[in-house]
Structures are given as C-alpha cells and as structure tokens.
FITI-276184 format. One record per residue: x, y, z of N, C-alpha, C, O in turn; residue number from 1. Coordinates in pm, 1 decimal, padded with zeros to 6 digits. Each point is the difference from the previous one (the first is absolute). Layout:
BEGIN
atom n.u: X, n.v: Y, n.w: Z, ca.u: X, ca.v: Y, ca.w: Z, c.u: X, c.v: Y, c.w: Z, o.u: X, o.v: Y, o.w: Z, n: NUM;
...
REM end
This chain:
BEGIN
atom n.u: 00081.6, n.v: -00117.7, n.w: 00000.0, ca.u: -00081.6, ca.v: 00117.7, ca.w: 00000.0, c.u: 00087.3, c.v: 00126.0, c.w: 00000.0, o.u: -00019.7, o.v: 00091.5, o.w: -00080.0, n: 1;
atom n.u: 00103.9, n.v: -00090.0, n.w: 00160.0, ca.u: 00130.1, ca.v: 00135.7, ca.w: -00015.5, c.u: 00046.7, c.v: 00023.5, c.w: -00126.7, o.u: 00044.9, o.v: 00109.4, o.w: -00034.1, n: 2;
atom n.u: -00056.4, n.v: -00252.1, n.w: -00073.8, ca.u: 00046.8, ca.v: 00038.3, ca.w: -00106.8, c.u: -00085.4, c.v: 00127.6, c.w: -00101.5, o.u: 00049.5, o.v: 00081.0, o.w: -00078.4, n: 3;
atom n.u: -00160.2, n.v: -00098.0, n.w: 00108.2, ca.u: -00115.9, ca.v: 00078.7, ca.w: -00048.4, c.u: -00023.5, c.v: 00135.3, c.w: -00013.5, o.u: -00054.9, o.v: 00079.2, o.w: -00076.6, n: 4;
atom n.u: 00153.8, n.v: -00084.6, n.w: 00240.5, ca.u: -00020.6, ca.v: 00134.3, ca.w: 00098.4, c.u: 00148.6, c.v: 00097.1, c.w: -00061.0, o.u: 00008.8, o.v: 00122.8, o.w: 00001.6, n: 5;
atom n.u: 00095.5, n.v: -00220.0, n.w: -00051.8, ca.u: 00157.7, ca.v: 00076.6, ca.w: -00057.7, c.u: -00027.7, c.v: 00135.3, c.w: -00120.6, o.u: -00075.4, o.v: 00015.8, o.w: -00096.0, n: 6;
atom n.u: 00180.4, n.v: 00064.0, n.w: 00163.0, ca.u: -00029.0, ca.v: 00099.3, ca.w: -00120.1, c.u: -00120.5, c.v: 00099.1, c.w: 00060.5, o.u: -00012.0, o.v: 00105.9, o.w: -00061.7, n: 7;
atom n.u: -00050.7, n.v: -00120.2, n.w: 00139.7, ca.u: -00087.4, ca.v: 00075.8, ca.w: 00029.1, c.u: 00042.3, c.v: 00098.0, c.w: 00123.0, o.u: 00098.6, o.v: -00028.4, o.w: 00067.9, n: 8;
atom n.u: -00189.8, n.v: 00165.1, n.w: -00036.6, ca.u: -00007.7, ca.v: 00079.8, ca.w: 00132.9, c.u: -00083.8, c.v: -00089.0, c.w: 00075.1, o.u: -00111.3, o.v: -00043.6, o.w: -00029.2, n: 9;
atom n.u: 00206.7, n.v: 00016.7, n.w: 00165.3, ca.u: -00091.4, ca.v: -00090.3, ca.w: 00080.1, c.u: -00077.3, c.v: 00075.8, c.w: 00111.8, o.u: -00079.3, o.v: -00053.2, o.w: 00077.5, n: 10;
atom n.u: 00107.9, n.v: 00163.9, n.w: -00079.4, ca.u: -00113.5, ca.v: 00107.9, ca.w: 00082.3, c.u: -00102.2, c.v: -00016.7, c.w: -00030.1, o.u: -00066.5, o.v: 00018.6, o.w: 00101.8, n: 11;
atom n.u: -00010.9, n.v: -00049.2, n.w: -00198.6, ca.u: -00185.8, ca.v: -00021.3, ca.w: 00016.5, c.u: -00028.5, c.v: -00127.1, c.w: 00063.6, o.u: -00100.2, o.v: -00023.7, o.w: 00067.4, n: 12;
atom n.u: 00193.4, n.v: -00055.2, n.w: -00092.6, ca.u: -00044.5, ca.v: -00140.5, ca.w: 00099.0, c.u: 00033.7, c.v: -00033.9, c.w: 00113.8, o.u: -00035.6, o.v: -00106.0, o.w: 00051.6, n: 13;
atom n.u: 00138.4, n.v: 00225.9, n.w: 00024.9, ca.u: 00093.9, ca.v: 00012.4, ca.w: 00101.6, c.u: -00193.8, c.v: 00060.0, c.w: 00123.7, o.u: -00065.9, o.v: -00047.2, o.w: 00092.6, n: 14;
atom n.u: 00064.2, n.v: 00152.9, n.w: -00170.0, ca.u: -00070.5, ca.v: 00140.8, ca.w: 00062.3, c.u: -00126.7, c.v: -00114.1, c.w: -00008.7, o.u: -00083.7, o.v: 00014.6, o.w: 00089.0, n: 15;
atom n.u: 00064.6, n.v: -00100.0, n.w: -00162.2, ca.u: -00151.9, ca.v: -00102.8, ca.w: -00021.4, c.u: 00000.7, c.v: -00072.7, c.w: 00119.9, o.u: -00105.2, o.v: -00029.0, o.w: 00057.0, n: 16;
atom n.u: 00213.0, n.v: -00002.0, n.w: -00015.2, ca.u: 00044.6, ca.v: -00117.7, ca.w: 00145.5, c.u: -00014.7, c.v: 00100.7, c.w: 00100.4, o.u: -00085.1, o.v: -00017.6, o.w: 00087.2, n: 17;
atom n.u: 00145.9, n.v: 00106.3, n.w: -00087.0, ca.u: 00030.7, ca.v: 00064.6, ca.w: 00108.6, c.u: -00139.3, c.v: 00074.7, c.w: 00055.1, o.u: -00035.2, o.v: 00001.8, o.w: 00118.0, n: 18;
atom n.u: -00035.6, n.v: 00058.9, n.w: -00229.6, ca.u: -00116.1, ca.v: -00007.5, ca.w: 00046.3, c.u: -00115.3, c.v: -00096.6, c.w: 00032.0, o.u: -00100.3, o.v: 00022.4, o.w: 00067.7, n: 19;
atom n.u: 00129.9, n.v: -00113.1, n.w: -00119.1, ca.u: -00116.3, ca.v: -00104.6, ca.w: 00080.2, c.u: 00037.3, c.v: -00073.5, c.w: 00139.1, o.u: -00072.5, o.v: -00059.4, o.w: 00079.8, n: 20;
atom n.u: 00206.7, n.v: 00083.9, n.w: -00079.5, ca.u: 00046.1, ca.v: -00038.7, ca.w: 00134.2, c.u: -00018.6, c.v: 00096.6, c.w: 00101.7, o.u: -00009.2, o.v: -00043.7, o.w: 00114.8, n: 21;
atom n.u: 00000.9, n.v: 00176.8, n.w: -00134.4, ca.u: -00055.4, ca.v: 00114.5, ca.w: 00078.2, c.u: -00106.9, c.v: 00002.3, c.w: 00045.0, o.u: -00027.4, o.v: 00015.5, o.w: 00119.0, n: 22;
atom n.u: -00092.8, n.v: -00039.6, n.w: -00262.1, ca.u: -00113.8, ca.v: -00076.8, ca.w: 00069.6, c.u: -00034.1, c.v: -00055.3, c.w: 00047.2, o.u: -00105.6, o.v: 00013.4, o.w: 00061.9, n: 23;
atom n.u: 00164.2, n.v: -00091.5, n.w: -00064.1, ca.u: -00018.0, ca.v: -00134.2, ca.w: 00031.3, c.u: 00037.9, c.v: 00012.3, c.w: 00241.2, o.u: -00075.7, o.v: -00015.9, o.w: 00095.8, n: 24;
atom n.u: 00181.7, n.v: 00040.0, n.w: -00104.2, ca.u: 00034.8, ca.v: 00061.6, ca.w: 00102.8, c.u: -00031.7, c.v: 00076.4, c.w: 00034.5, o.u: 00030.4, o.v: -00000.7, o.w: 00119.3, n: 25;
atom n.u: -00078.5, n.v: 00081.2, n.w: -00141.5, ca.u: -00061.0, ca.v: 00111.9, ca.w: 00042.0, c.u: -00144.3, c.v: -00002.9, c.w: 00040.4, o.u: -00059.7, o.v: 00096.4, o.w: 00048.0, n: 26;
atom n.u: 00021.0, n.v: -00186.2, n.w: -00065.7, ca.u: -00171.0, ca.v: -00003.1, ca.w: 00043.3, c.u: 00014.0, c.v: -00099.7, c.w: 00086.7, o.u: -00084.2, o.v: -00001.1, o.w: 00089.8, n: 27;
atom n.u: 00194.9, n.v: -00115.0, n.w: -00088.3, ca.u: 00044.8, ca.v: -00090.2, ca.w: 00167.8, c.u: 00046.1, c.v: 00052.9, c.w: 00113.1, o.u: -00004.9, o.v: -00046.9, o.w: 00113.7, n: 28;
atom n.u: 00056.4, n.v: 00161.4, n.w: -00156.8, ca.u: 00050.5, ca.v: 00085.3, ca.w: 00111.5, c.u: -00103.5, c.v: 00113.6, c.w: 00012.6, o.u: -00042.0, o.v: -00002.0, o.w: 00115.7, n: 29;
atom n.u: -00014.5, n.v: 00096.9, n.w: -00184.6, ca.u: -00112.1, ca.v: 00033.9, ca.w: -00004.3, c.u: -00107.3, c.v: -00011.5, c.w: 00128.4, o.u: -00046.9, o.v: 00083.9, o.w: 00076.9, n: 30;
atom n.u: 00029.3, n.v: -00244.0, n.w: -00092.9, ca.u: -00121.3, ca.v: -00070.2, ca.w: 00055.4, c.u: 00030.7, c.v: -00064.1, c.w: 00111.3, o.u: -00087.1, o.v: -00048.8, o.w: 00072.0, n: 31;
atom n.u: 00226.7, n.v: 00041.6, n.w: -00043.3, ca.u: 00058.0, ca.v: -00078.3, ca.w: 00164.0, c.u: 00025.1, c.v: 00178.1, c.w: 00054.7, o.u: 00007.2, o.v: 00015.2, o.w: 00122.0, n: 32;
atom n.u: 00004.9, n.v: 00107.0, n.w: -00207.5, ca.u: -00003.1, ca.v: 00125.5, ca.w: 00100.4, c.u: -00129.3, c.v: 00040.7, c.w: 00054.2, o.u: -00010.6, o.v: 00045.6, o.w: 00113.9, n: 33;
atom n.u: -00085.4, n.v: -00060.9, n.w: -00191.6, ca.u: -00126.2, ca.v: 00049.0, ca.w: -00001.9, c.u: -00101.4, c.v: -00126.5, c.w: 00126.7, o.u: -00095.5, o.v: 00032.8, o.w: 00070.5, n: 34;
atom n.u: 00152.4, n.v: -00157.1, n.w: -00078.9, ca.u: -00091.3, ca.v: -00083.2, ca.w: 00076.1, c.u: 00061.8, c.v: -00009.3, c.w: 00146.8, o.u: -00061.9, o.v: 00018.2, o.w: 00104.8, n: 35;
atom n.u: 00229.2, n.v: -00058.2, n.w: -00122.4, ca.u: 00027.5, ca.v: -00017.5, ca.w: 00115.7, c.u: 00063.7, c.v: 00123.6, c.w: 00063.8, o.u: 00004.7, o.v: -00005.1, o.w: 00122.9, n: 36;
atom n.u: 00054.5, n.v: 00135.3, n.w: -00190.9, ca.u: 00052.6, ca.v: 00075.2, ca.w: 00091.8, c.u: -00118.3, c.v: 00140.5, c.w: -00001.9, o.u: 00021.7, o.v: 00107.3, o.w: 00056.4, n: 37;
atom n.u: -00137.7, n.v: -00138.9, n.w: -00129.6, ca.u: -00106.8, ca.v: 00094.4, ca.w: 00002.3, c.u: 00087.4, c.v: 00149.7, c.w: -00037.1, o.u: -00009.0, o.v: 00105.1, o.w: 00063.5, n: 38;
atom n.u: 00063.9, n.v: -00121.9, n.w: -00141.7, ca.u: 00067.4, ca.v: 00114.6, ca.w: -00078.1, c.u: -00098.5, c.v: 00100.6, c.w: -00077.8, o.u: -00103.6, o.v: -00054.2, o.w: -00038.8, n: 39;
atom n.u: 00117.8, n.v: 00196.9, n.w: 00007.6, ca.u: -00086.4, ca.v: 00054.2, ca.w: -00032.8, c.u: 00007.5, c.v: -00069.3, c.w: -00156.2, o.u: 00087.9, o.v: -00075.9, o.w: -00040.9, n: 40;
atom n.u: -00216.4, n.v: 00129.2, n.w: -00038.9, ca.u: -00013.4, ca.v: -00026.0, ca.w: -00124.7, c.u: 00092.2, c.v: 00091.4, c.w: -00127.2, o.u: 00035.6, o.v: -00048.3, o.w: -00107.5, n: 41;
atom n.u: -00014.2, n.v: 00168.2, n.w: 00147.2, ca.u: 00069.9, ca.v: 00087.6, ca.w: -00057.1, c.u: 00156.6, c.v: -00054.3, c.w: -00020.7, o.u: 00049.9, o.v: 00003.9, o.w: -00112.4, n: 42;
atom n.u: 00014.2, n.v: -00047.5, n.w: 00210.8, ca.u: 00141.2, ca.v: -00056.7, ca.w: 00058.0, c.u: -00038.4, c.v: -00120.6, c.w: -00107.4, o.u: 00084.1, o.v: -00010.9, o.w: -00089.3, n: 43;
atom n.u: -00204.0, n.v: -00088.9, n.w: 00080.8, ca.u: 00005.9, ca.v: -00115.8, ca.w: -00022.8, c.u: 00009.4, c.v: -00008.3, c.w: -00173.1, o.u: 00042.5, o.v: -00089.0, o.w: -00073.6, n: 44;
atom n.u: -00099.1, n.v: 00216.7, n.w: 00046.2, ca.u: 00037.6, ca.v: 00037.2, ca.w: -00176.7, c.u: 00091.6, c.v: 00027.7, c.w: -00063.0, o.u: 00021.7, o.v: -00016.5, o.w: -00120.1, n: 45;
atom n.u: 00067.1, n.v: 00082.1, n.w: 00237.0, ca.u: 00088.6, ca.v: 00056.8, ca.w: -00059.5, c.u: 00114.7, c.v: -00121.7, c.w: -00014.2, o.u: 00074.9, o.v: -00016.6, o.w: -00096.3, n: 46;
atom n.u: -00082.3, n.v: -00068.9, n.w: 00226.3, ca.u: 00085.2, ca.v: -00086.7, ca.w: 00025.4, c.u: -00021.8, c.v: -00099.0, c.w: -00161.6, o.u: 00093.5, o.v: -00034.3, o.w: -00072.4, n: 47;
atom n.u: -00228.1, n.v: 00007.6, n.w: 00049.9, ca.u: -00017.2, ca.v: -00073.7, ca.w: -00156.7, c.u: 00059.2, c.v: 00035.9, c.w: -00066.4, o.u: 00089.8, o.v: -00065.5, o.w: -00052.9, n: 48;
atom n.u: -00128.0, n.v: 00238.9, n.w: 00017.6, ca.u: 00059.9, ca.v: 00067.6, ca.w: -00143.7, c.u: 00157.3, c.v: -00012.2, c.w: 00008.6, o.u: 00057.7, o.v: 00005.2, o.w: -00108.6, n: 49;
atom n.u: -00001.9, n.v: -00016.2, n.w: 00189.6, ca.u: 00128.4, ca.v: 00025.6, ca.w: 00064.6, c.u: 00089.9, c.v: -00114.4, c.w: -00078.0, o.u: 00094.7, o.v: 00008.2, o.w: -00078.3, n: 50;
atom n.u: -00149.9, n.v: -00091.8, n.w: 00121.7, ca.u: 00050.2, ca.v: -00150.8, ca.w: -00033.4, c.u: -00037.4, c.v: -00031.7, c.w: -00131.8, o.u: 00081.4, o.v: -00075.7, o.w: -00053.0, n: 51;
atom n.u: -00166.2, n.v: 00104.0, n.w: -00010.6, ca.u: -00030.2, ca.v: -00006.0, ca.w: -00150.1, c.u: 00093.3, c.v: 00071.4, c.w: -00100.3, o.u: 00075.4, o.v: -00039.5, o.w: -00088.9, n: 52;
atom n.u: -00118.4, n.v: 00188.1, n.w: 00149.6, ca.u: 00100.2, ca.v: 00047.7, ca.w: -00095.9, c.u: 00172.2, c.v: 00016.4, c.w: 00032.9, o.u: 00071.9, o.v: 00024.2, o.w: -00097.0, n: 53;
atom n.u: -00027.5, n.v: -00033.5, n.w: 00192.6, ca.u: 00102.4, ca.v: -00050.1, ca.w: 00023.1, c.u: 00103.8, c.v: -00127.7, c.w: -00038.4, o.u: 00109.9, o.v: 00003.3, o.w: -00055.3, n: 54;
atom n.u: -00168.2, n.v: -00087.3, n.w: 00093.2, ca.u: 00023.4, ca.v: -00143.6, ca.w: -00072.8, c.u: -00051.2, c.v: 00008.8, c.w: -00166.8, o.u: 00060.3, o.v: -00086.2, o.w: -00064.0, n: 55;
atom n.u: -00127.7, n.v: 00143.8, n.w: 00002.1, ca.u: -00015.6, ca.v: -00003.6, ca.w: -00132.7, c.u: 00146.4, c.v: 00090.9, c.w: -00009.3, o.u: 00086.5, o.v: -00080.6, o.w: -00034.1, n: 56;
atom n.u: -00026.5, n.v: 00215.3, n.w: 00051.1, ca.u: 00072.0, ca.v: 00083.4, ca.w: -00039.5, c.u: 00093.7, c.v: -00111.2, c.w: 00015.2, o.u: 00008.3, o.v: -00067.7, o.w: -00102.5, n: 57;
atom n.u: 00050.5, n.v: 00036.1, n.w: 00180.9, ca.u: 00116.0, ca.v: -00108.0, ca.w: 00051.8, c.u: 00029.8, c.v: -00120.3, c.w: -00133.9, o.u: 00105.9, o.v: -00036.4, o.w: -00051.2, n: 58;
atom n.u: -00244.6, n.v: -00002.2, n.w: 00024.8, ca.u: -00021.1, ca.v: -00106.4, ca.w: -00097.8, c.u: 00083.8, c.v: 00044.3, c.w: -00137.3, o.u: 00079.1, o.v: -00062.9, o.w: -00070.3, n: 59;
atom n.u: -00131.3, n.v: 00198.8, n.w: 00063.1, ca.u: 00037.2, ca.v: 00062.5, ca.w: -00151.2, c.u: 00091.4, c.v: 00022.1, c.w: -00002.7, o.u: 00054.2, o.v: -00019.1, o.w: -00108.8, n: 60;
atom n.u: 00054.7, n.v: 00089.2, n.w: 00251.9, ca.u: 00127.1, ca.v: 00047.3, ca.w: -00008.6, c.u: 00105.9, c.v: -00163.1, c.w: -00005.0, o.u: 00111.9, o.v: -00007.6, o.w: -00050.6, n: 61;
atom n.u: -00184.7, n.v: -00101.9, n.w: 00114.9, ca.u: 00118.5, ca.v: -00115.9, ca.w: -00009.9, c.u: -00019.5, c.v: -00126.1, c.w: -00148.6, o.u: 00082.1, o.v: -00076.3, o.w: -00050.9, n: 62;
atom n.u: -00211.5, n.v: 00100.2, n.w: 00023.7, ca.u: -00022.3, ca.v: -00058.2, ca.w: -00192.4, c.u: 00057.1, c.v: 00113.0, c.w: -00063.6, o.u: 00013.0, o.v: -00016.2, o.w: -00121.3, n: 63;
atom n.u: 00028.7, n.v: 00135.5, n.w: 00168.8, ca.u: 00074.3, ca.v: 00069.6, ca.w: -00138.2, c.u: 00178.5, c.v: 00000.9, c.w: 00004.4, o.u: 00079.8, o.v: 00021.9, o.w: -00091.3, n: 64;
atom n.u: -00062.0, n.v: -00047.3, n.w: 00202.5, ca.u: 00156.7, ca.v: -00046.2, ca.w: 00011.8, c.u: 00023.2, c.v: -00117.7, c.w: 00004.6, o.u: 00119.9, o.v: -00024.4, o.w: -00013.4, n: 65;
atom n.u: -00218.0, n.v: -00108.3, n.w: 00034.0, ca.u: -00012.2, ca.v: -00113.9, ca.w: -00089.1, c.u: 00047.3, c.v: -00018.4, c.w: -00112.5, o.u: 00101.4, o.v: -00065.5, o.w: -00024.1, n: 66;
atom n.u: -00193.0, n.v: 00139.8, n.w: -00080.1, ca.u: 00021.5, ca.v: 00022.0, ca.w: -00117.9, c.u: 00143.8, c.v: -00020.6, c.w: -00080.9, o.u: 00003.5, o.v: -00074.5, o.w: -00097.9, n: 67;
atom n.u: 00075.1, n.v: 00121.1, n.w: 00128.7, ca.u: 00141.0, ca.v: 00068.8, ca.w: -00044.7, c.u: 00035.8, c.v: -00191.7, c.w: 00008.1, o.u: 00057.0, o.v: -00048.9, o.w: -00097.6, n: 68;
atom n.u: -00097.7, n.v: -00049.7, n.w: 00224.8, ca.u: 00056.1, ca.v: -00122.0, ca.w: 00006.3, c.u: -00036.8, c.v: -00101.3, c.w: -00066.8, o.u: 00046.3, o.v: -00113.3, o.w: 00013.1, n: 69;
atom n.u: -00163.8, n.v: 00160.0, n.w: -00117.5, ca.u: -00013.5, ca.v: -00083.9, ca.w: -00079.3, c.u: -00035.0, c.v: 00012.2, c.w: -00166.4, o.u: -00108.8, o.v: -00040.9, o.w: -00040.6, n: 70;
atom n.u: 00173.8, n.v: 00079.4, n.w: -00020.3, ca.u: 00048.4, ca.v: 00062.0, ca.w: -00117.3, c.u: -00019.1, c.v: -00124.7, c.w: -00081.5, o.u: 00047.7, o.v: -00113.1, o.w: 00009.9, n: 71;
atom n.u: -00154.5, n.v: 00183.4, n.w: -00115.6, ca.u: -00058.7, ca.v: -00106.2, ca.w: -00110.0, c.u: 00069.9, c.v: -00081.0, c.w: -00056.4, o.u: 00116.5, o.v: 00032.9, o.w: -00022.5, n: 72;
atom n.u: -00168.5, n.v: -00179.1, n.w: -00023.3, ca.u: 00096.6, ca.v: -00080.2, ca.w: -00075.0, c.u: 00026.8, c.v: 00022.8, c.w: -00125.5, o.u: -00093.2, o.v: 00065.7, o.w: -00046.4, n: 73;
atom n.u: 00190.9, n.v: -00091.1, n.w: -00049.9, ca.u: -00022.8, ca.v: -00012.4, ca.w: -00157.7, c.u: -00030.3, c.v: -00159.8, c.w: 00012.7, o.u: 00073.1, o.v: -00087.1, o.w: 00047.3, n: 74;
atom n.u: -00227.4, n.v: 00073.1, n.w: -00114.5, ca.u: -00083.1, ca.v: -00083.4, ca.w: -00073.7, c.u: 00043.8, c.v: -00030.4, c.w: -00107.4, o.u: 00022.4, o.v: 00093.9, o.w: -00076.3, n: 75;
atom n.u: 00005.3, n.v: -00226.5, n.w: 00030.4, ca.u: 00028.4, ca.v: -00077.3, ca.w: -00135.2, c.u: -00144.0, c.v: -00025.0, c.w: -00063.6, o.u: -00069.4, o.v: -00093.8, o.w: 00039.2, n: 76;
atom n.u: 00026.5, n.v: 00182.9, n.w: -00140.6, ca.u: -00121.1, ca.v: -00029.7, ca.w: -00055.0, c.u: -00063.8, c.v: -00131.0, c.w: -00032.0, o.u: 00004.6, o.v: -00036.0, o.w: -00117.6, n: 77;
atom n.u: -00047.2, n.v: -00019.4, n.w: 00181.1, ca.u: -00069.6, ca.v: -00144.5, ca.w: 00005.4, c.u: -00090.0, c.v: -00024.1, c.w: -00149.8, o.u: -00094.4, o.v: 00063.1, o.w: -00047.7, n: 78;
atom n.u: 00183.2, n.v: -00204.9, n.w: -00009.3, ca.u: -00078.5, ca.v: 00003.7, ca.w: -00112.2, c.u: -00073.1, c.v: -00158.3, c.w: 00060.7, o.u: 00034.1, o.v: -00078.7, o.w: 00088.3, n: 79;
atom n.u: -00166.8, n.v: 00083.7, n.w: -00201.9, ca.u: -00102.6, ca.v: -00094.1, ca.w: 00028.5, c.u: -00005.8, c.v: -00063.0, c.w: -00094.7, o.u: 00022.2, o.v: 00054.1, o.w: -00108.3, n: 80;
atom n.u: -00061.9, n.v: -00223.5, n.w: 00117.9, ca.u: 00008.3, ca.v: -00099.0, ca.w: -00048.5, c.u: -00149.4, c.v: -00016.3, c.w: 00010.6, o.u: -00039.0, o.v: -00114.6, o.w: -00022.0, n: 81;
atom n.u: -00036.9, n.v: 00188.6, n.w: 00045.7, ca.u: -00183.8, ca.v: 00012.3, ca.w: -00067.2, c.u: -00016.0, c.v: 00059.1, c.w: -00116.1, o.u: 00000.9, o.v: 00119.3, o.w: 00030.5, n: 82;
atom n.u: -00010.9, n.v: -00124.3, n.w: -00111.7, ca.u: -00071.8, ca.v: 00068.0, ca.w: -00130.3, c.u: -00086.3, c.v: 00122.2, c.w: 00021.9, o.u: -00080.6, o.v: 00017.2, o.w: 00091.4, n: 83;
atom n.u: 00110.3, n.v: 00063.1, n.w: -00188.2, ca.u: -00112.0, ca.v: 00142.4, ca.w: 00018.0, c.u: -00142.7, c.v: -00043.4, c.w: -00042.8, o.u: -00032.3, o.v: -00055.2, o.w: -00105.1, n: 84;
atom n.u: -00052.6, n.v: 00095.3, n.w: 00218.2, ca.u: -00136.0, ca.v: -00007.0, ca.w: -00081.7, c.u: -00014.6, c.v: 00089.8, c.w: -00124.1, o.u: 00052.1, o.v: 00107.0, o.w: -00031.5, n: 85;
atom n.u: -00131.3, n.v: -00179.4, n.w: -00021.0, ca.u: -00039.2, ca.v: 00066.4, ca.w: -00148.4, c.u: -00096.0, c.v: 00062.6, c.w: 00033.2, o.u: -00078.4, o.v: -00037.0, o.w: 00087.5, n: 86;
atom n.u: 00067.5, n.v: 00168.4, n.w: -00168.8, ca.u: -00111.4, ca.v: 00083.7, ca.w: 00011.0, c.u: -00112.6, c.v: -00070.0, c.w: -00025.1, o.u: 00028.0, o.v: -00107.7, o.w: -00052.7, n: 87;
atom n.u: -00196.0, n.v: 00131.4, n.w: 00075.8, ca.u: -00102.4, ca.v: -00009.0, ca.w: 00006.6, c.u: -00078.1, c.v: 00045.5, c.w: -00095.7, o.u: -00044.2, o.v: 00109.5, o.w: 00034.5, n: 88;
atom n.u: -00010.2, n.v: -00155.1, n.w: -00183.3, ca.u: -00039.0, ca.v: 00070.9, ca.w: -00070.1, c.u: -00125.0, c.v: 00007.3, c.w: 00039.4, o.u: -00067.6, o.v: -00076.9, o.w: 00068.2, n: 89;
atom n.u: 00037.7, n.v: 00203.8, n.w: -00131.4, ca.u: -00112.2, ca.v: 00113.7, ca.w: 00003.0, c.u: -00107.2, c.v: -00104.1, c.w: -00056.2, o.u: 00007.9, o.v: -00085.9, o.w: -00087.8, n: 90;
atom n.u: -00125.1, n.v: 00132.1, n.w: 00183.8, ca.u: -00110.2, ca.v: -00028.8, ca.w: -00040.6, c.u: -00066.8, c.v: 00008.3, c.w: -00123.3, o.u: 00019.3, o.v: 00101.5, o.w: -00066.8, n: 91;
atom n.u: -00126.0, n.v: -00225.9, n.w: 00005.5, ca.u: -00053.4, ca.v: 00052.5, ca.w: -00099.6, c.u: -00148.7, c.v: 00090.0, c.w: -00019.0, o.u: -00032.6, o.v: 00042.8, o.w: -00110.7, n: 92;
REM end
C-alpha cells in the first residue's frame, strides 16, 4: 500500500489521521471530563476542539516531512500478454 502512497505530499493523509485521532480522543476525554470530573461544558469544548485541531496540524506537519522519505519509483512499463479489446461496432 506505501507503494501507492510514493511520490506523493503525505500531508493530506498525515492531517486525515491526525484528525480522526483528535476526534476520536477528544470526545473520550471529553466525556471522562464532563461525567467524572463534572467539568464545565465550555472547558469540555474547547478541550475537543483542542485535540482535533491540534493533532490534525501535527498530522500535516509530520506526512509532509515524511514525504521527502519516500521518493517515487521509476516504473518499468508493464507490458501485457492479454490482447486489446476490439472496439464495439456501432449499432444498426
């Protein structure tokens, strides 16, 4: 699957992790501030947004210095031992 990923900016899929892991965390911690330490609700949003967009920024800044470590392959154009389909003639 990394091979897929070579050659590419890995910041959109860095910042894609990092934010769902924010979410993701962020509403477990969220919900153990809000139930068990009866934390206000204001504190308990910010603490979400916090962790979302934080961990997303983080995501983007370490998939884009990723990047640089995985530098596209040169591909040997793959030839095929299937035959070309033949076109489809037109209706009469």
């Amino acid at each position: 699957m990394m091979n897929n990923l070579r050659g590419r900016n890995l910041a959109h899929p860095g910042c894609f992790i990092g934010t769902t892991i924010g979410l993701t965390l962020g509403i477990v911690l969220a919900s153990i501030l809000a139930a068990v330490y009866n934390v206000a609700l204001n504190t308990v949003l910010l603490t979400w947004l916090g962790l979302t967009v934080g961990l997303g920024i983080i995501g983007w800044i370490l998939g884009d210095r990723l990047s640089s470590r995985f530098p596209s392959l040169e591909e040997e154009p793959q030839s095929s031992d299937i035959p070309p389909i033949p076109p489809i003639p037109p209706a009469p």
